[in-house]
C-alpha positions in Angstrom: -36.3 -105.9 139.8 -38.3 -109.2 140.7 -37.3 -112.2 138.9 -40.6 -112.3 137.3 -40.7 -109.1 135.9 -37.1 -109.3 133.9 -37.8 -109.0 130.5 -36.2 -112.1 129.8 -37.8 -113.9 131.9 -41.1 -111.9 130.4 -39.9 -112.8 126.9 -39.6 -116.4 127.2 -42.6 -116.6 129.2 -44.6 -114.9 126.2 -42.9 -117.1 123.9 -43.7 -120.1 125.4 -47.6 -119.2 125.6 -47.8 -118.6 122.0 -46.3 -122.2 121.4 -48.8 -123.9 123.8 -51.9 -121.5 121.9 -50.3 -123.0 118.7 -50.3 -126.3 119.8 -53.9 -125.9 121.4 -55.3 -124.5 118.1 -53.7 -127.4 116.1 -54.9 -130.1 119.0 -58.7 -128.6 118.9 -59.0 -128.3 115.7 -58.0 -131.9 114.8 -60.0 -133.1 117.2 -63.2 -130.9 116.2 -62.6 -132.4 112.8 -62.8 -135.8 114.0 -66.1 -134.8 115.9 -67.8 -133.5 113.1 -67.1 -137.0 110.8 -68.7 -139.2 113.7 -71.4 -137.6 114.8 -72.9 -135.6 111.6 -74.6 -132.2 111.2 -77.9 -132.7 113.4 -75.8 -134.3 116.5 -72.8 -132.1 115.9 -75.3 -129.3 116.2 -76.9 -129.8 119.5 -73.2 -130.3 120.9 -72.2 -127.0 119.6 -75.1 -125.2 120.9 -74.5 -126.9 124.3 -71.5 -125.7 124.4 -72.4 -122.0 123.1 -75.6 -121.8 125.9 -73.4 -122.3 128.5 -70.2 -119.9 127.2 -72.8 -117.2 127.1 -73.9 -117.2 130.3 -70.0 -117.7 131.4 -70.2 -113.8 131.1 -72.4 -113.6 134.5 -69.8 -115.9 136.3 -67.0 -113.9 134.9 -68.3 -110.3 134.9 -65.2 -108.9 134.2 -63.4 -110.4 137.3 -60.3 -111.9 135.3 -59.2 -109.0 134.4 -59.7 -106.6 136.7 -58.1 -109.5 139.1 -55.0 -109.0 137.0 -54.7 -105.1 137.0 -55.3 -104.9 140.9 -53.4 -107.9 142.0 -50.2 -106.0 139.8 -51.0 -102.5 141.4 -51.2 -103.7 144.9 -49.1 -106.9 145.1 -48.6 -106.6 148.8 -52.6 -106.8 149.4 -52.5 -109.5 146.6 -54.2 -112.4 149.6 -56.6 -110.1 150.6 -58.0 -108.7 147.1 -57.8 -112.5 146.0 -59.6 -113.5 148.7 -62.8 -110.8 147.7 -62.8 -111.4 144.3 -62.6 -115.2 144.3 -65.8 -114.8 147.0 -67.3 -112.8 144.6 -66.3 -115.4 141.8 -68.3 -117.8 143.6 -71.7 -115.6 144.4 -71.8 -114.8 140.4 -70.9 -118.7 139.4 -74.0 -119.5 141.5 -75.9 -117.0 139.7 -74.8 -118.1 136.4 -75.9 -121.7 137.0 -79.3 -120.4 138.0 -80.1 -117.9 135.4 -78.6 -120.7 132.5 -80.8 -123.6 134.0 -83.6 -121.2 134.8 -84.0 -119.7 131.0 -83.5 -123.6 129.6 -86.6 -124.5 131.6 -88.0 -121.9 130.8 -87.6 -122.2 127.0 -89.1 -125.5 127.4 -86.0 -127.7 126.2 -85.9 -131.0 126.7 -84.8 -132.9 129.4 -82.2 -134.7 127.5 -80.7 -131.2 126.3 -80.8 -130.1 129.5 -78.9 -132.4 130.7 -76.1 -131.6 128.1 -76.5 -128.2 129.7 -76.1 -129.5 133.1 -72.9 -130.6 132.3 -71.8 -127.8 130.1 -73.0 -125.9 133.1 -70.2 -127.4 135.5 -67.7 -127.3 133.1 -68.1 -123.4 132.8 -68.2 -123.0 136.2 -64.6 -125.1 136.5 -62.9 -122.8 133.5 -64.1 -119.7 135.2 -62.3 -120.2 138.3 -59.4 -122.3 136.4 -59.3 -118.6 134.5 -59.3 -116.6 138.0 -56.6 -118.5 139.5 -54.2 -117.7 136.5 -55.1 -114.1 136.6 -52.4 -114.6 139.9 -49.5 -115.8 137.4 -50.6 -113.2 134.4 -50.3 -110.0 137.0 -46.8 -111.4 138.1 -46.2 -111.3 134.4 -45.6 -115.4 134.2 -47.5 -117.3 131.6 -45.5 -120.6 131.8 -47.7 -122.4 134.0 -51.1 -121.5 132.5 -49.1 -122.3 129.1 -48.6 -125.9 130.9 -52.0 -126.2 131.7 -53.4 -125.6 128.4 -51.5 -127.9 126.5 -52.3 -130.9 129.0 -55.9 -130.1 129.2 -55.8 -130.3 125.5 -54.0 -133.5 125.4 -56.4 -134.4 128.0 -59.6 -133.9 125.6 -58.0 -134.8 122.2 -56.5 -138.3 123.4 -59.9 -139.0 125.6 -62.0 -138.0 123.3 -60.9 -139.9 120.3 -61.3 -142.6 122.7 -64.9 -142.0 123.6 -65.5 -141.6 119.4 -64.2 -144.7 119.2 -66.6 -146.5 121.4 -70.3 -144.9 121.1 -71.4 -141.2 119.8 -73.1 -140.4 123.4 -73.1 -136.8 123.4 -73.6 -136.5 127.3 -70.0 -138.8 127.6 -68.4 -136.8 124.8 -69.1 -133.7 126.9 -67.9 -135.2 130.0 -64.8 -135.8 128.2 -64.6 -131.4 128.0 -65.7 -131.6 132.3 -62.6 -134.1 132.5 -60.1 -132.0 131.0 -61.8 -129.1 133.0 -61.3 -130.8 136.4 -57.4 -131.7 135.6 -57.2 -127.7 134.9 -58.7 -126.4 137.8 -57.4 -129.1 140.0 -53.2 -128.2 138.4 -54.3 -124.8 139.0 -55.5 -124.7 142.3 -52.3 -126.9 143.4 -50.0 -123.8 141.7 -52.3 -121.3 143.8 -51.8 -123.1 146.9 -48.3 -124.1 146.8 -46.7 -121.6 144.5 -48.6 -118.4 144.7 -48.7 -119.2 148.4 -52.2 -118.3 148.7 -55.6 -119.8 150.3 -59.1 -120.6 149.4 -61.4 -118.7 151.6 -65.0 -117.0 151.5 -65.2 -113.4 152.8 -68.3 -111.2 151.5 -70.0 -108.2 152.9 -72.5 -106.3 150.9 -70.4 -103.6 150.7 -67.0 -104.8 149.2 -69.5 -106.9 146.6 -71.2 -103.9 145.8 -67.5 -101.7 145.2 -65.8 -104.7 143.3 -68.7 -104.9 141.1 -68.9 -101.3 140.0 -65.1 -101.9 139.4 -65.6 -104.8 137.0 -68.3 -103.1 135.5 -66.2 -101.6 132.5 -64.6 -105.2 132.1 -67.5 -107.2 132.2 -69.4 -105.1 128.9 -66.0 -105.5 126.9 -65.8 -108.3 127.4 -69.7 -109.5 127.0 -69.9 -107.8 123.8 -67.1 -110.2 122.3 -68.5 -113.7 124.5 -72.2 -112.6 123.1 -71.0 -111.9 119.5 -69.1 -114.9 119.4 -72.0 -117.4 120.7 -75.2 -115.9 119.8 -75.4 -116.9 116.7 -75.5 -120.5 117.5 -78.0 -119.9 120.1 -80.4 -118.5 117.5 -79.5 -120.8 115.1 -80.7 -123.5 117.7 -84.2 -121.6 118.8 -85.2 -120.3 115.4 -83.7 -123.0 112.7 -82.8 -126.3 114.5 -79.8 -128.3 115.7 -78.9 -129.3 111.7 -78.3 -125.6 111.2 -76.1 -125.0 114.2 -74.2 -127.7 112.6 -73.6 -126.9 109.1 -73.0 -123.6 110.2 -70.0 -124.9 112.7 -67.5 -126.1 110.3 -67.3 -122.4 108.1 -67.3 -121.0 111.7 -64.8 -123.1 113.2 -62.2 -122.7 110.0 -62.9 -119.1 110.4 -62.4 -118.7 113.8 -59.6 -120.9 114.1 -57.3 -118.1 112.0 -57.0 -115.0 114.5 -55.0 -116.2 117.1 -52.3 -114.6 114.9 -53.4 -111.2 114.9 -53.8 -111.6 118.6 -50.3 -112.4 118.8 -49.2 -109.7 116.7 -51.0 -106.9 118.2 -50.1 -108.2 121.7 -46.6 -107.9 120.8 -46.9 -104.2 119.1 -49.5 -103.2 121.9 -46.9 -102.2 124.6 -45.4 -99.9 121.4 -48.2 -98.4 120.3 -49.2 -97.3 123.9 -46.0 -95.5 124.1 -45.8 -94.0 121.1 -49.0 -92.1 122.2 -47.5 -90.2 124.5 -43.7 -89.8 123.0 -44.2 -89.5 119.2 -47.3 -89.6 116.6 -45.5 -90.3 113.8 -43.8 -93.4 115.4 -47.8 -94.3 116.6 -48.9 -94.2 113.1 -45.5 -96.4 111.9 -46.4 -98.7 114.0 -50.2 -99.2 113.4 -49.7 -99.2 109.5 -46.8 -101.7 109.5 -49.3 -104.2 111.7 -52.2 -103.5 109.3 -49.6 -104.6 106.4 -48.1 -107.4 108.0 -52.0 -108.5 109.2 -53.4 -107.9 105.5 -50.2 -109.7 104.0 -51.2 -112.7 106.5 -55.3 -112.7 105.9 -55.4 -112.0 102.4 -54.3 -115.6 100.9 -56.1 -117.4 103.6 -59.1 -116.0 102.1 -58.6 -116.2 98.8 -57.0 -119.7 99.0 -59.4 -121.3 101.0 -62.4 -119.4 99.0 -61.0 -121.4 96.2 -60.1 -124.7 97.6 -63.2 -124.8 99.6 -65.1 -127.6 97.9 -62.3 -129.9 98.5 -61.5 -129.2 101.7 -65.1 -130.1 103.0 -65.5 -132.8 100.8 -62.2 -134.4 101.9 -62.4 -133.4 105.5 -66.3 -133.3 105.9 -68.1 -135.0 103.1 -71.7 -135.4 105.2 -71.2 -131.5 105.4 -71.3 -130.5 102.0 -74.0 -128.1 102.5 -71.6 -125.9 104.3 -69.3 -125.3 101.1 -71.0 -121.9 100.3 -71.3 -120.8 103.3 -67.3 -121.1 104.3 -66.7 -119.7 100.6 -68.5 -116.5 101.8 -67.2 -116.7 105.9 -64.0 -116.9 104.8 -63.5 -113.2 103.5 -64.4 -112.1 107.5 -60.8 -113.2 108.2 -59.1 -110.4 106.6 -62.3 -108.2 108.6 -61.3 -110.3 111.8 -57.5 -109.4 111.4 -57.6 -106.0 110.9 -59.8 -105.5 113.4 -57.2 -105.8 115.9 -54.7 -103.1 115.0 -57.3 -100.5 114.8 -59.1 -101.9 118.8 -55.6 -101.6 120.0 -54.9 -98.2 118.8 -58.4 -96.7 120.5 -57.2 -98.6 123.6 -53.7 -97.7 123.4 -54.6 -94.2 122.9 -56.9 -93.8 125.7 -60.4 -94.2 123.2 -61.5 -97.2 125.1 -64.8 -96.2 125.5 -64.9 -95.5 121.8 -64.1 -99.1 121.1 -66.2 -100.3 123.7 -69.2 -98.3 121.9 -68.4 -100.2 118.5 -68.2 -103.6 120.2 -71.8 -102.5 121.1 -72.9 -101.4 117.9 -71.8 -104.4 116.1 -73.6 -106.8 118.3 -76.6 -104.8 118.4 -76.4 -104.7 114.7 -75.0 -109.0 114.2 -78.2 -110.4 116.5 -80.7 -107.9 114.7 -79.1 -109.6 111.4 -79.6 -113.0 112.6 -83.1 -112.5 113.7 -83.7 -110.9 110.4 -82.2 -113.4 108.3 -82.2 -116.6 110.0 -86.0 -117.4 109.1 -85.6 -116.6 105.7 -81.8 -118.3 104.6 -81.7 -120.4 107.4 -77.9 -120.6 108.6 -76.7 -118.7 105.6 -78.6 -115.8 107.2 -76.4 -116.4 110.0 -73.4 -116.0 107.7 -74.6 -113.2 105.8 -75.2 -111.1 109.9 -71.3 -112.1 110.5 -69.9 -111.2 107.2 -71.2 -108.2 107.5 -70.7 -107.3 111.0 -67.1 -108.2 110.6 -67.1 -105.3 108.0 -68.8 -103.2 110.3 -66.5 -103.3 112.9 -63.6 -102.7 110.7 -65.3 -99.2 109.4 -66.6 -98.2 112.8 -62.8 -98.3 113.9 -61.6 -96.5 110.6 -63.8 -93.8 111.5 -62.6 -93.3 114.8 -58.9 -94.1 114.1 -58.7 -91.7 111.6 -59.0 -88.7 114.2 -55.8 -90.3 116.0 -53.7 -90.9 113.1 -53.4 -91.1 109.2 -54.7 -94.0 107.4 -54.6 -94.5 104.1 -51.4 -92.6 103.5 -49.7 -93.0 100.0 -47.2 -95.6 101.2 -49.7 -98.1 102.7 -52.4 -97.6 99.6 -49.0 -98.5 97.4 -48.7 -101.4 100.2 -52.5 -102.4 100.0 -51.8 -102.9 95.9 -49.1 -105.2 95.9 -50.8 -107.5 98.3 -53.9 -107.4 96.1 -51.7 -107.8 93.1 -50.0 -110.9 95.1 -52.8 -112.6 96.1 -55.1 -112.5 93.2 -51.7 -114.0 91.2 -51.5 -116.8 93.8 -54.9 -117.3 93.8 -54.9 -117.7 89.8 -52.3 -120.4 90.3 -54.8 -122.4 93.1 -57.6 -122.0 90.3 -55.8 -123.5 87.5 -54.1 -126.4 90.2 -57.0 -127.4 91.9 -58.3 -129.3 89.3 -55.7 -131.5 89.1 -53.7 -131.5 92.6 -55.1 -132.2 96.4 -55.3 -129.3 97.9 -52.9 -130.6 100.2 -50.0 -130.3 97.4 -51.6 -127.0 96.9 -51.5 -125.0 99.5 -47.8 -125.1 100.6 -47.3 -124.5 96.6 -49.5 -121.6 97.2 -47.2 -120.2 100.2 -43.8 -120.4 98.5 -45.5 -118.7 95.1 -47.0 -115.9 97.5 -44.0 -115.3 99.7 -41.7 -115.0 95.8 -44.4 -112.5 94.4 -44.0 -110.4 97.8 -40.2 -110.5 96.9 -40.9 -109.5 93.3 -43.1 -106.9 94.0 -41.4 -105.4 96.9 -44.1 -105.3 99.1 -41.9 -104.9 102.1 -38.6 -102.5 101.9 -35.4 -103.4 104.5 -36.9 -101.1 107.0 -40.2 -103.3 107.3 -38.1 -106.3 107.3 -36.3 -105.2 110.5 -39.3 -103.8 111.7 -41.3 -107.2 111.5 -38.0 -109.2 112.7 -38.5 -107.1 116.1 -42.1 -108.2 116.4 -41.0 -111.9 116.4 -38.8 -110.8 119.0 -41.0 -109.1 120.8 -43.7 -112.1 120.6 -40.9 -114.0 121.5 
């Protein structure tokens, strides 16, 4: 077996990714934070939008490439030059496209120059992360995530100790973007150099109409999974921008941000019980259905208190982190309950995929756009950025149901045992969450919430929300995250 593959080799590879997607999630949102306090709602919401107009359109440079790269390059490892050769000249014909479609539409929408100069830079810096994403798709088929785990944490070290810099000095948002294009250039520079000399491989252009025309029917598949999720997660600011103004895009940032800050966890989770869960579907049902309720406990048990604790601390949390932002406080006290939507989500996408209902899941990735920009274009005019809270709230719910529905054909849901389950978390975290009402009037919330986890984590204890069993079950996750 190759020294990549060996599961311990695999294992502390994994581990250490999670570590550097911890430390970038801390990093970034420290350094948002900081953001937000200097440059105020109306500036902070151009940046964001910025930002979002150019991630959107990273789906036409992408188009599904990354991972399609790594499924191919880990079936055919011995044509692994060749393939990366095609796709990465492919990489470069939709990059080009991207940049013209993206500048085309902002000139066409009539922004002004000065935005479009934010978006000229934005523009680069997606360009830079889409190939900075291709060249690690090498590392991820060889089942090595060490180096792309390096690279993240340094271009986040990059930005956060930069960019506090910049802050310091003037509010400039075309040099506070640059700051994002100068941790961009370190990535795809570190990860170019590990192509070259580590992967062994070389930079070359080779395109004929008819290898473009195969690889993009291949990627096909990839790129509407994946656009549904890019365009669910950026649309909203876009319209926001185009029907509201930059002030809403930036209210509406600091409930999105907290909110979207949370599911890396669930990610972790259900990559770890993935692997399980698509064996179990051949070998044994009832160990399929084990496996998906335990991660819907253990994703409930996480999700639950976040949104009941931060539902109730919300007003100081803004005002002590954000006060020119105050306007946002009911709108993160409704966002926040999406994260128990958001994590939930996850187990039941994984089953449909690891179950071979792909399509299925792709169809209510679909559906749950369709339905979260008709929301926004609905509501927006009327509630201004709360109407863009009320579309994601909602569609967060959707999702959930659409993948109850089909889930429920594959296995059992709401057995007796996880309704019991579903109780005593409820019970748990309304308890704690009387606690943080009857504190927060007299305690920071930073006293708070770690008095909030220990009286959480007893009450699980009391209640027995988890027997020995789940216990060993959940201490084989870690491990398997690990």
């Amino acid at each position: 077996m190759p020294r990549t593959h060996h599961p311990a080799a695999v294992a502390r590879s994994g581990a250490v990714y999670t570590a550097a997607l911890v430390f970038q999630k801390i990093l970034s949102f420290a350094y948002f934070s900081v953001l937000a306090r200097a440059l105020g709602p109306e500036a902070l919401g151009t940046y964001i939008f910025a930002l979002s107009f150019a991630a959107f359109f990273s789906l036409v440079a992408d188009f599904g490439i990354v991972p399609l790269a790594i499924r191919t390059f880990s079936q055919n490892p011995s044509q692994q030059r060749e393939h990366f050769t095609a796709l990465f000249s492919i990489r470069v014909f939709c990059s080009l496209l991207a940049l013209l479609v993206l500048h085309g539409l902002a000139f066409v929408l009539g922004y002004a120059p000065e935005l479009r100069l934010l978006l000229a830079i934005t523009s680069v810096i997606m360009v830079m992360d889409a190939f900075t994403a291709y060249c690690y798709a090498v590392f991820r088929s060889r089942q090595n995530l060490l180096y792309e785990s390096l690279g993240t944490m340094l271009f986040q070290v990059i930005i956060f100790s930069s960019g506090l810099l910049v802050i310091a000095r003037t509010h400039d948002l075309r040099l506070l973007l640059a700051v994002i294009a100068a941790g961009s250039l370190f990535h795809i520079v570190f990860a170019s150099f590990l192509i070259t000399r580590k992967a062994k491989i070389a930079f070359r252009l080779r395109l004929r109409f008819s290898a473009l025309k195969q690889w993009l029917g291949r990627a096909i598949p990839f790129f509407m999974a994946a656009g549904f999720i890019k365009a669910y997660n950026t649309i909203d600011s876009i319209l926001l921008k185009n029907l509201v103004g930059d002030e809403a895009v930036g209210l509406y940032a600091i409930p999105a941000k907290i909110v979207f800050t949370f599911p890396f966890i669930a990610l972790a989770v259900t990559a770890a019980v993935y692997p399980a869960m698509s064996h179990y579907a051949v070998e044994s049902k009832d160990r399929l259905q084990s496996v998906f309720l335990r991660t819907l406990q253990l994703l409930l048990t996480v999700s639950l208190p976040i949104s009941v604790g931060i539902f109730l601390l919300a007003g100081p949390i803004v005002t002590r982190i954000w006060p020119e932002f105050a306007a946002s406080i009911p709108a993160l006290k409704i966002l926040i309950w999406a994260v128990v939507f958001l994590y939930i989500e996850f187990p039941f996408g994984s089953l449909l995929n690891a179950t071979g209902h792909e399509r299925a899941n792709t169809a209510n990735r679909g559906i749950q756009l369709a339905l979260f920009v008709a929301l926004n274009l609905i509501l927006i005019p009327y509630y201004g950025f709360m109407g863009a809270v009320y579309a994601a709230l909602f569609s967060s719910v959707v999702i959930v149901f659409l993948g109850w529905i089909a889930a429920r054909r594959i296995v059992p849901v709401f057995t007796l045992r996880f309704t019991a389950s579903l109780a005593k978390l409820l019970i748990a975290s309304s308890l704690m969450g009387l606690a943080v009402y009857y504190l927060r009037g007299e305690y920071s919330f930073l006293i708070i919430i770690p008095v909030a986890v220990v009286l959480y984590g007893m009450l699980l204890l009391l209640l027995r929300a988890y027997s020995g069993e789940d216990w060993r079950w959940l201490k084989s996750v870690l491990q398997m995250g690990t």
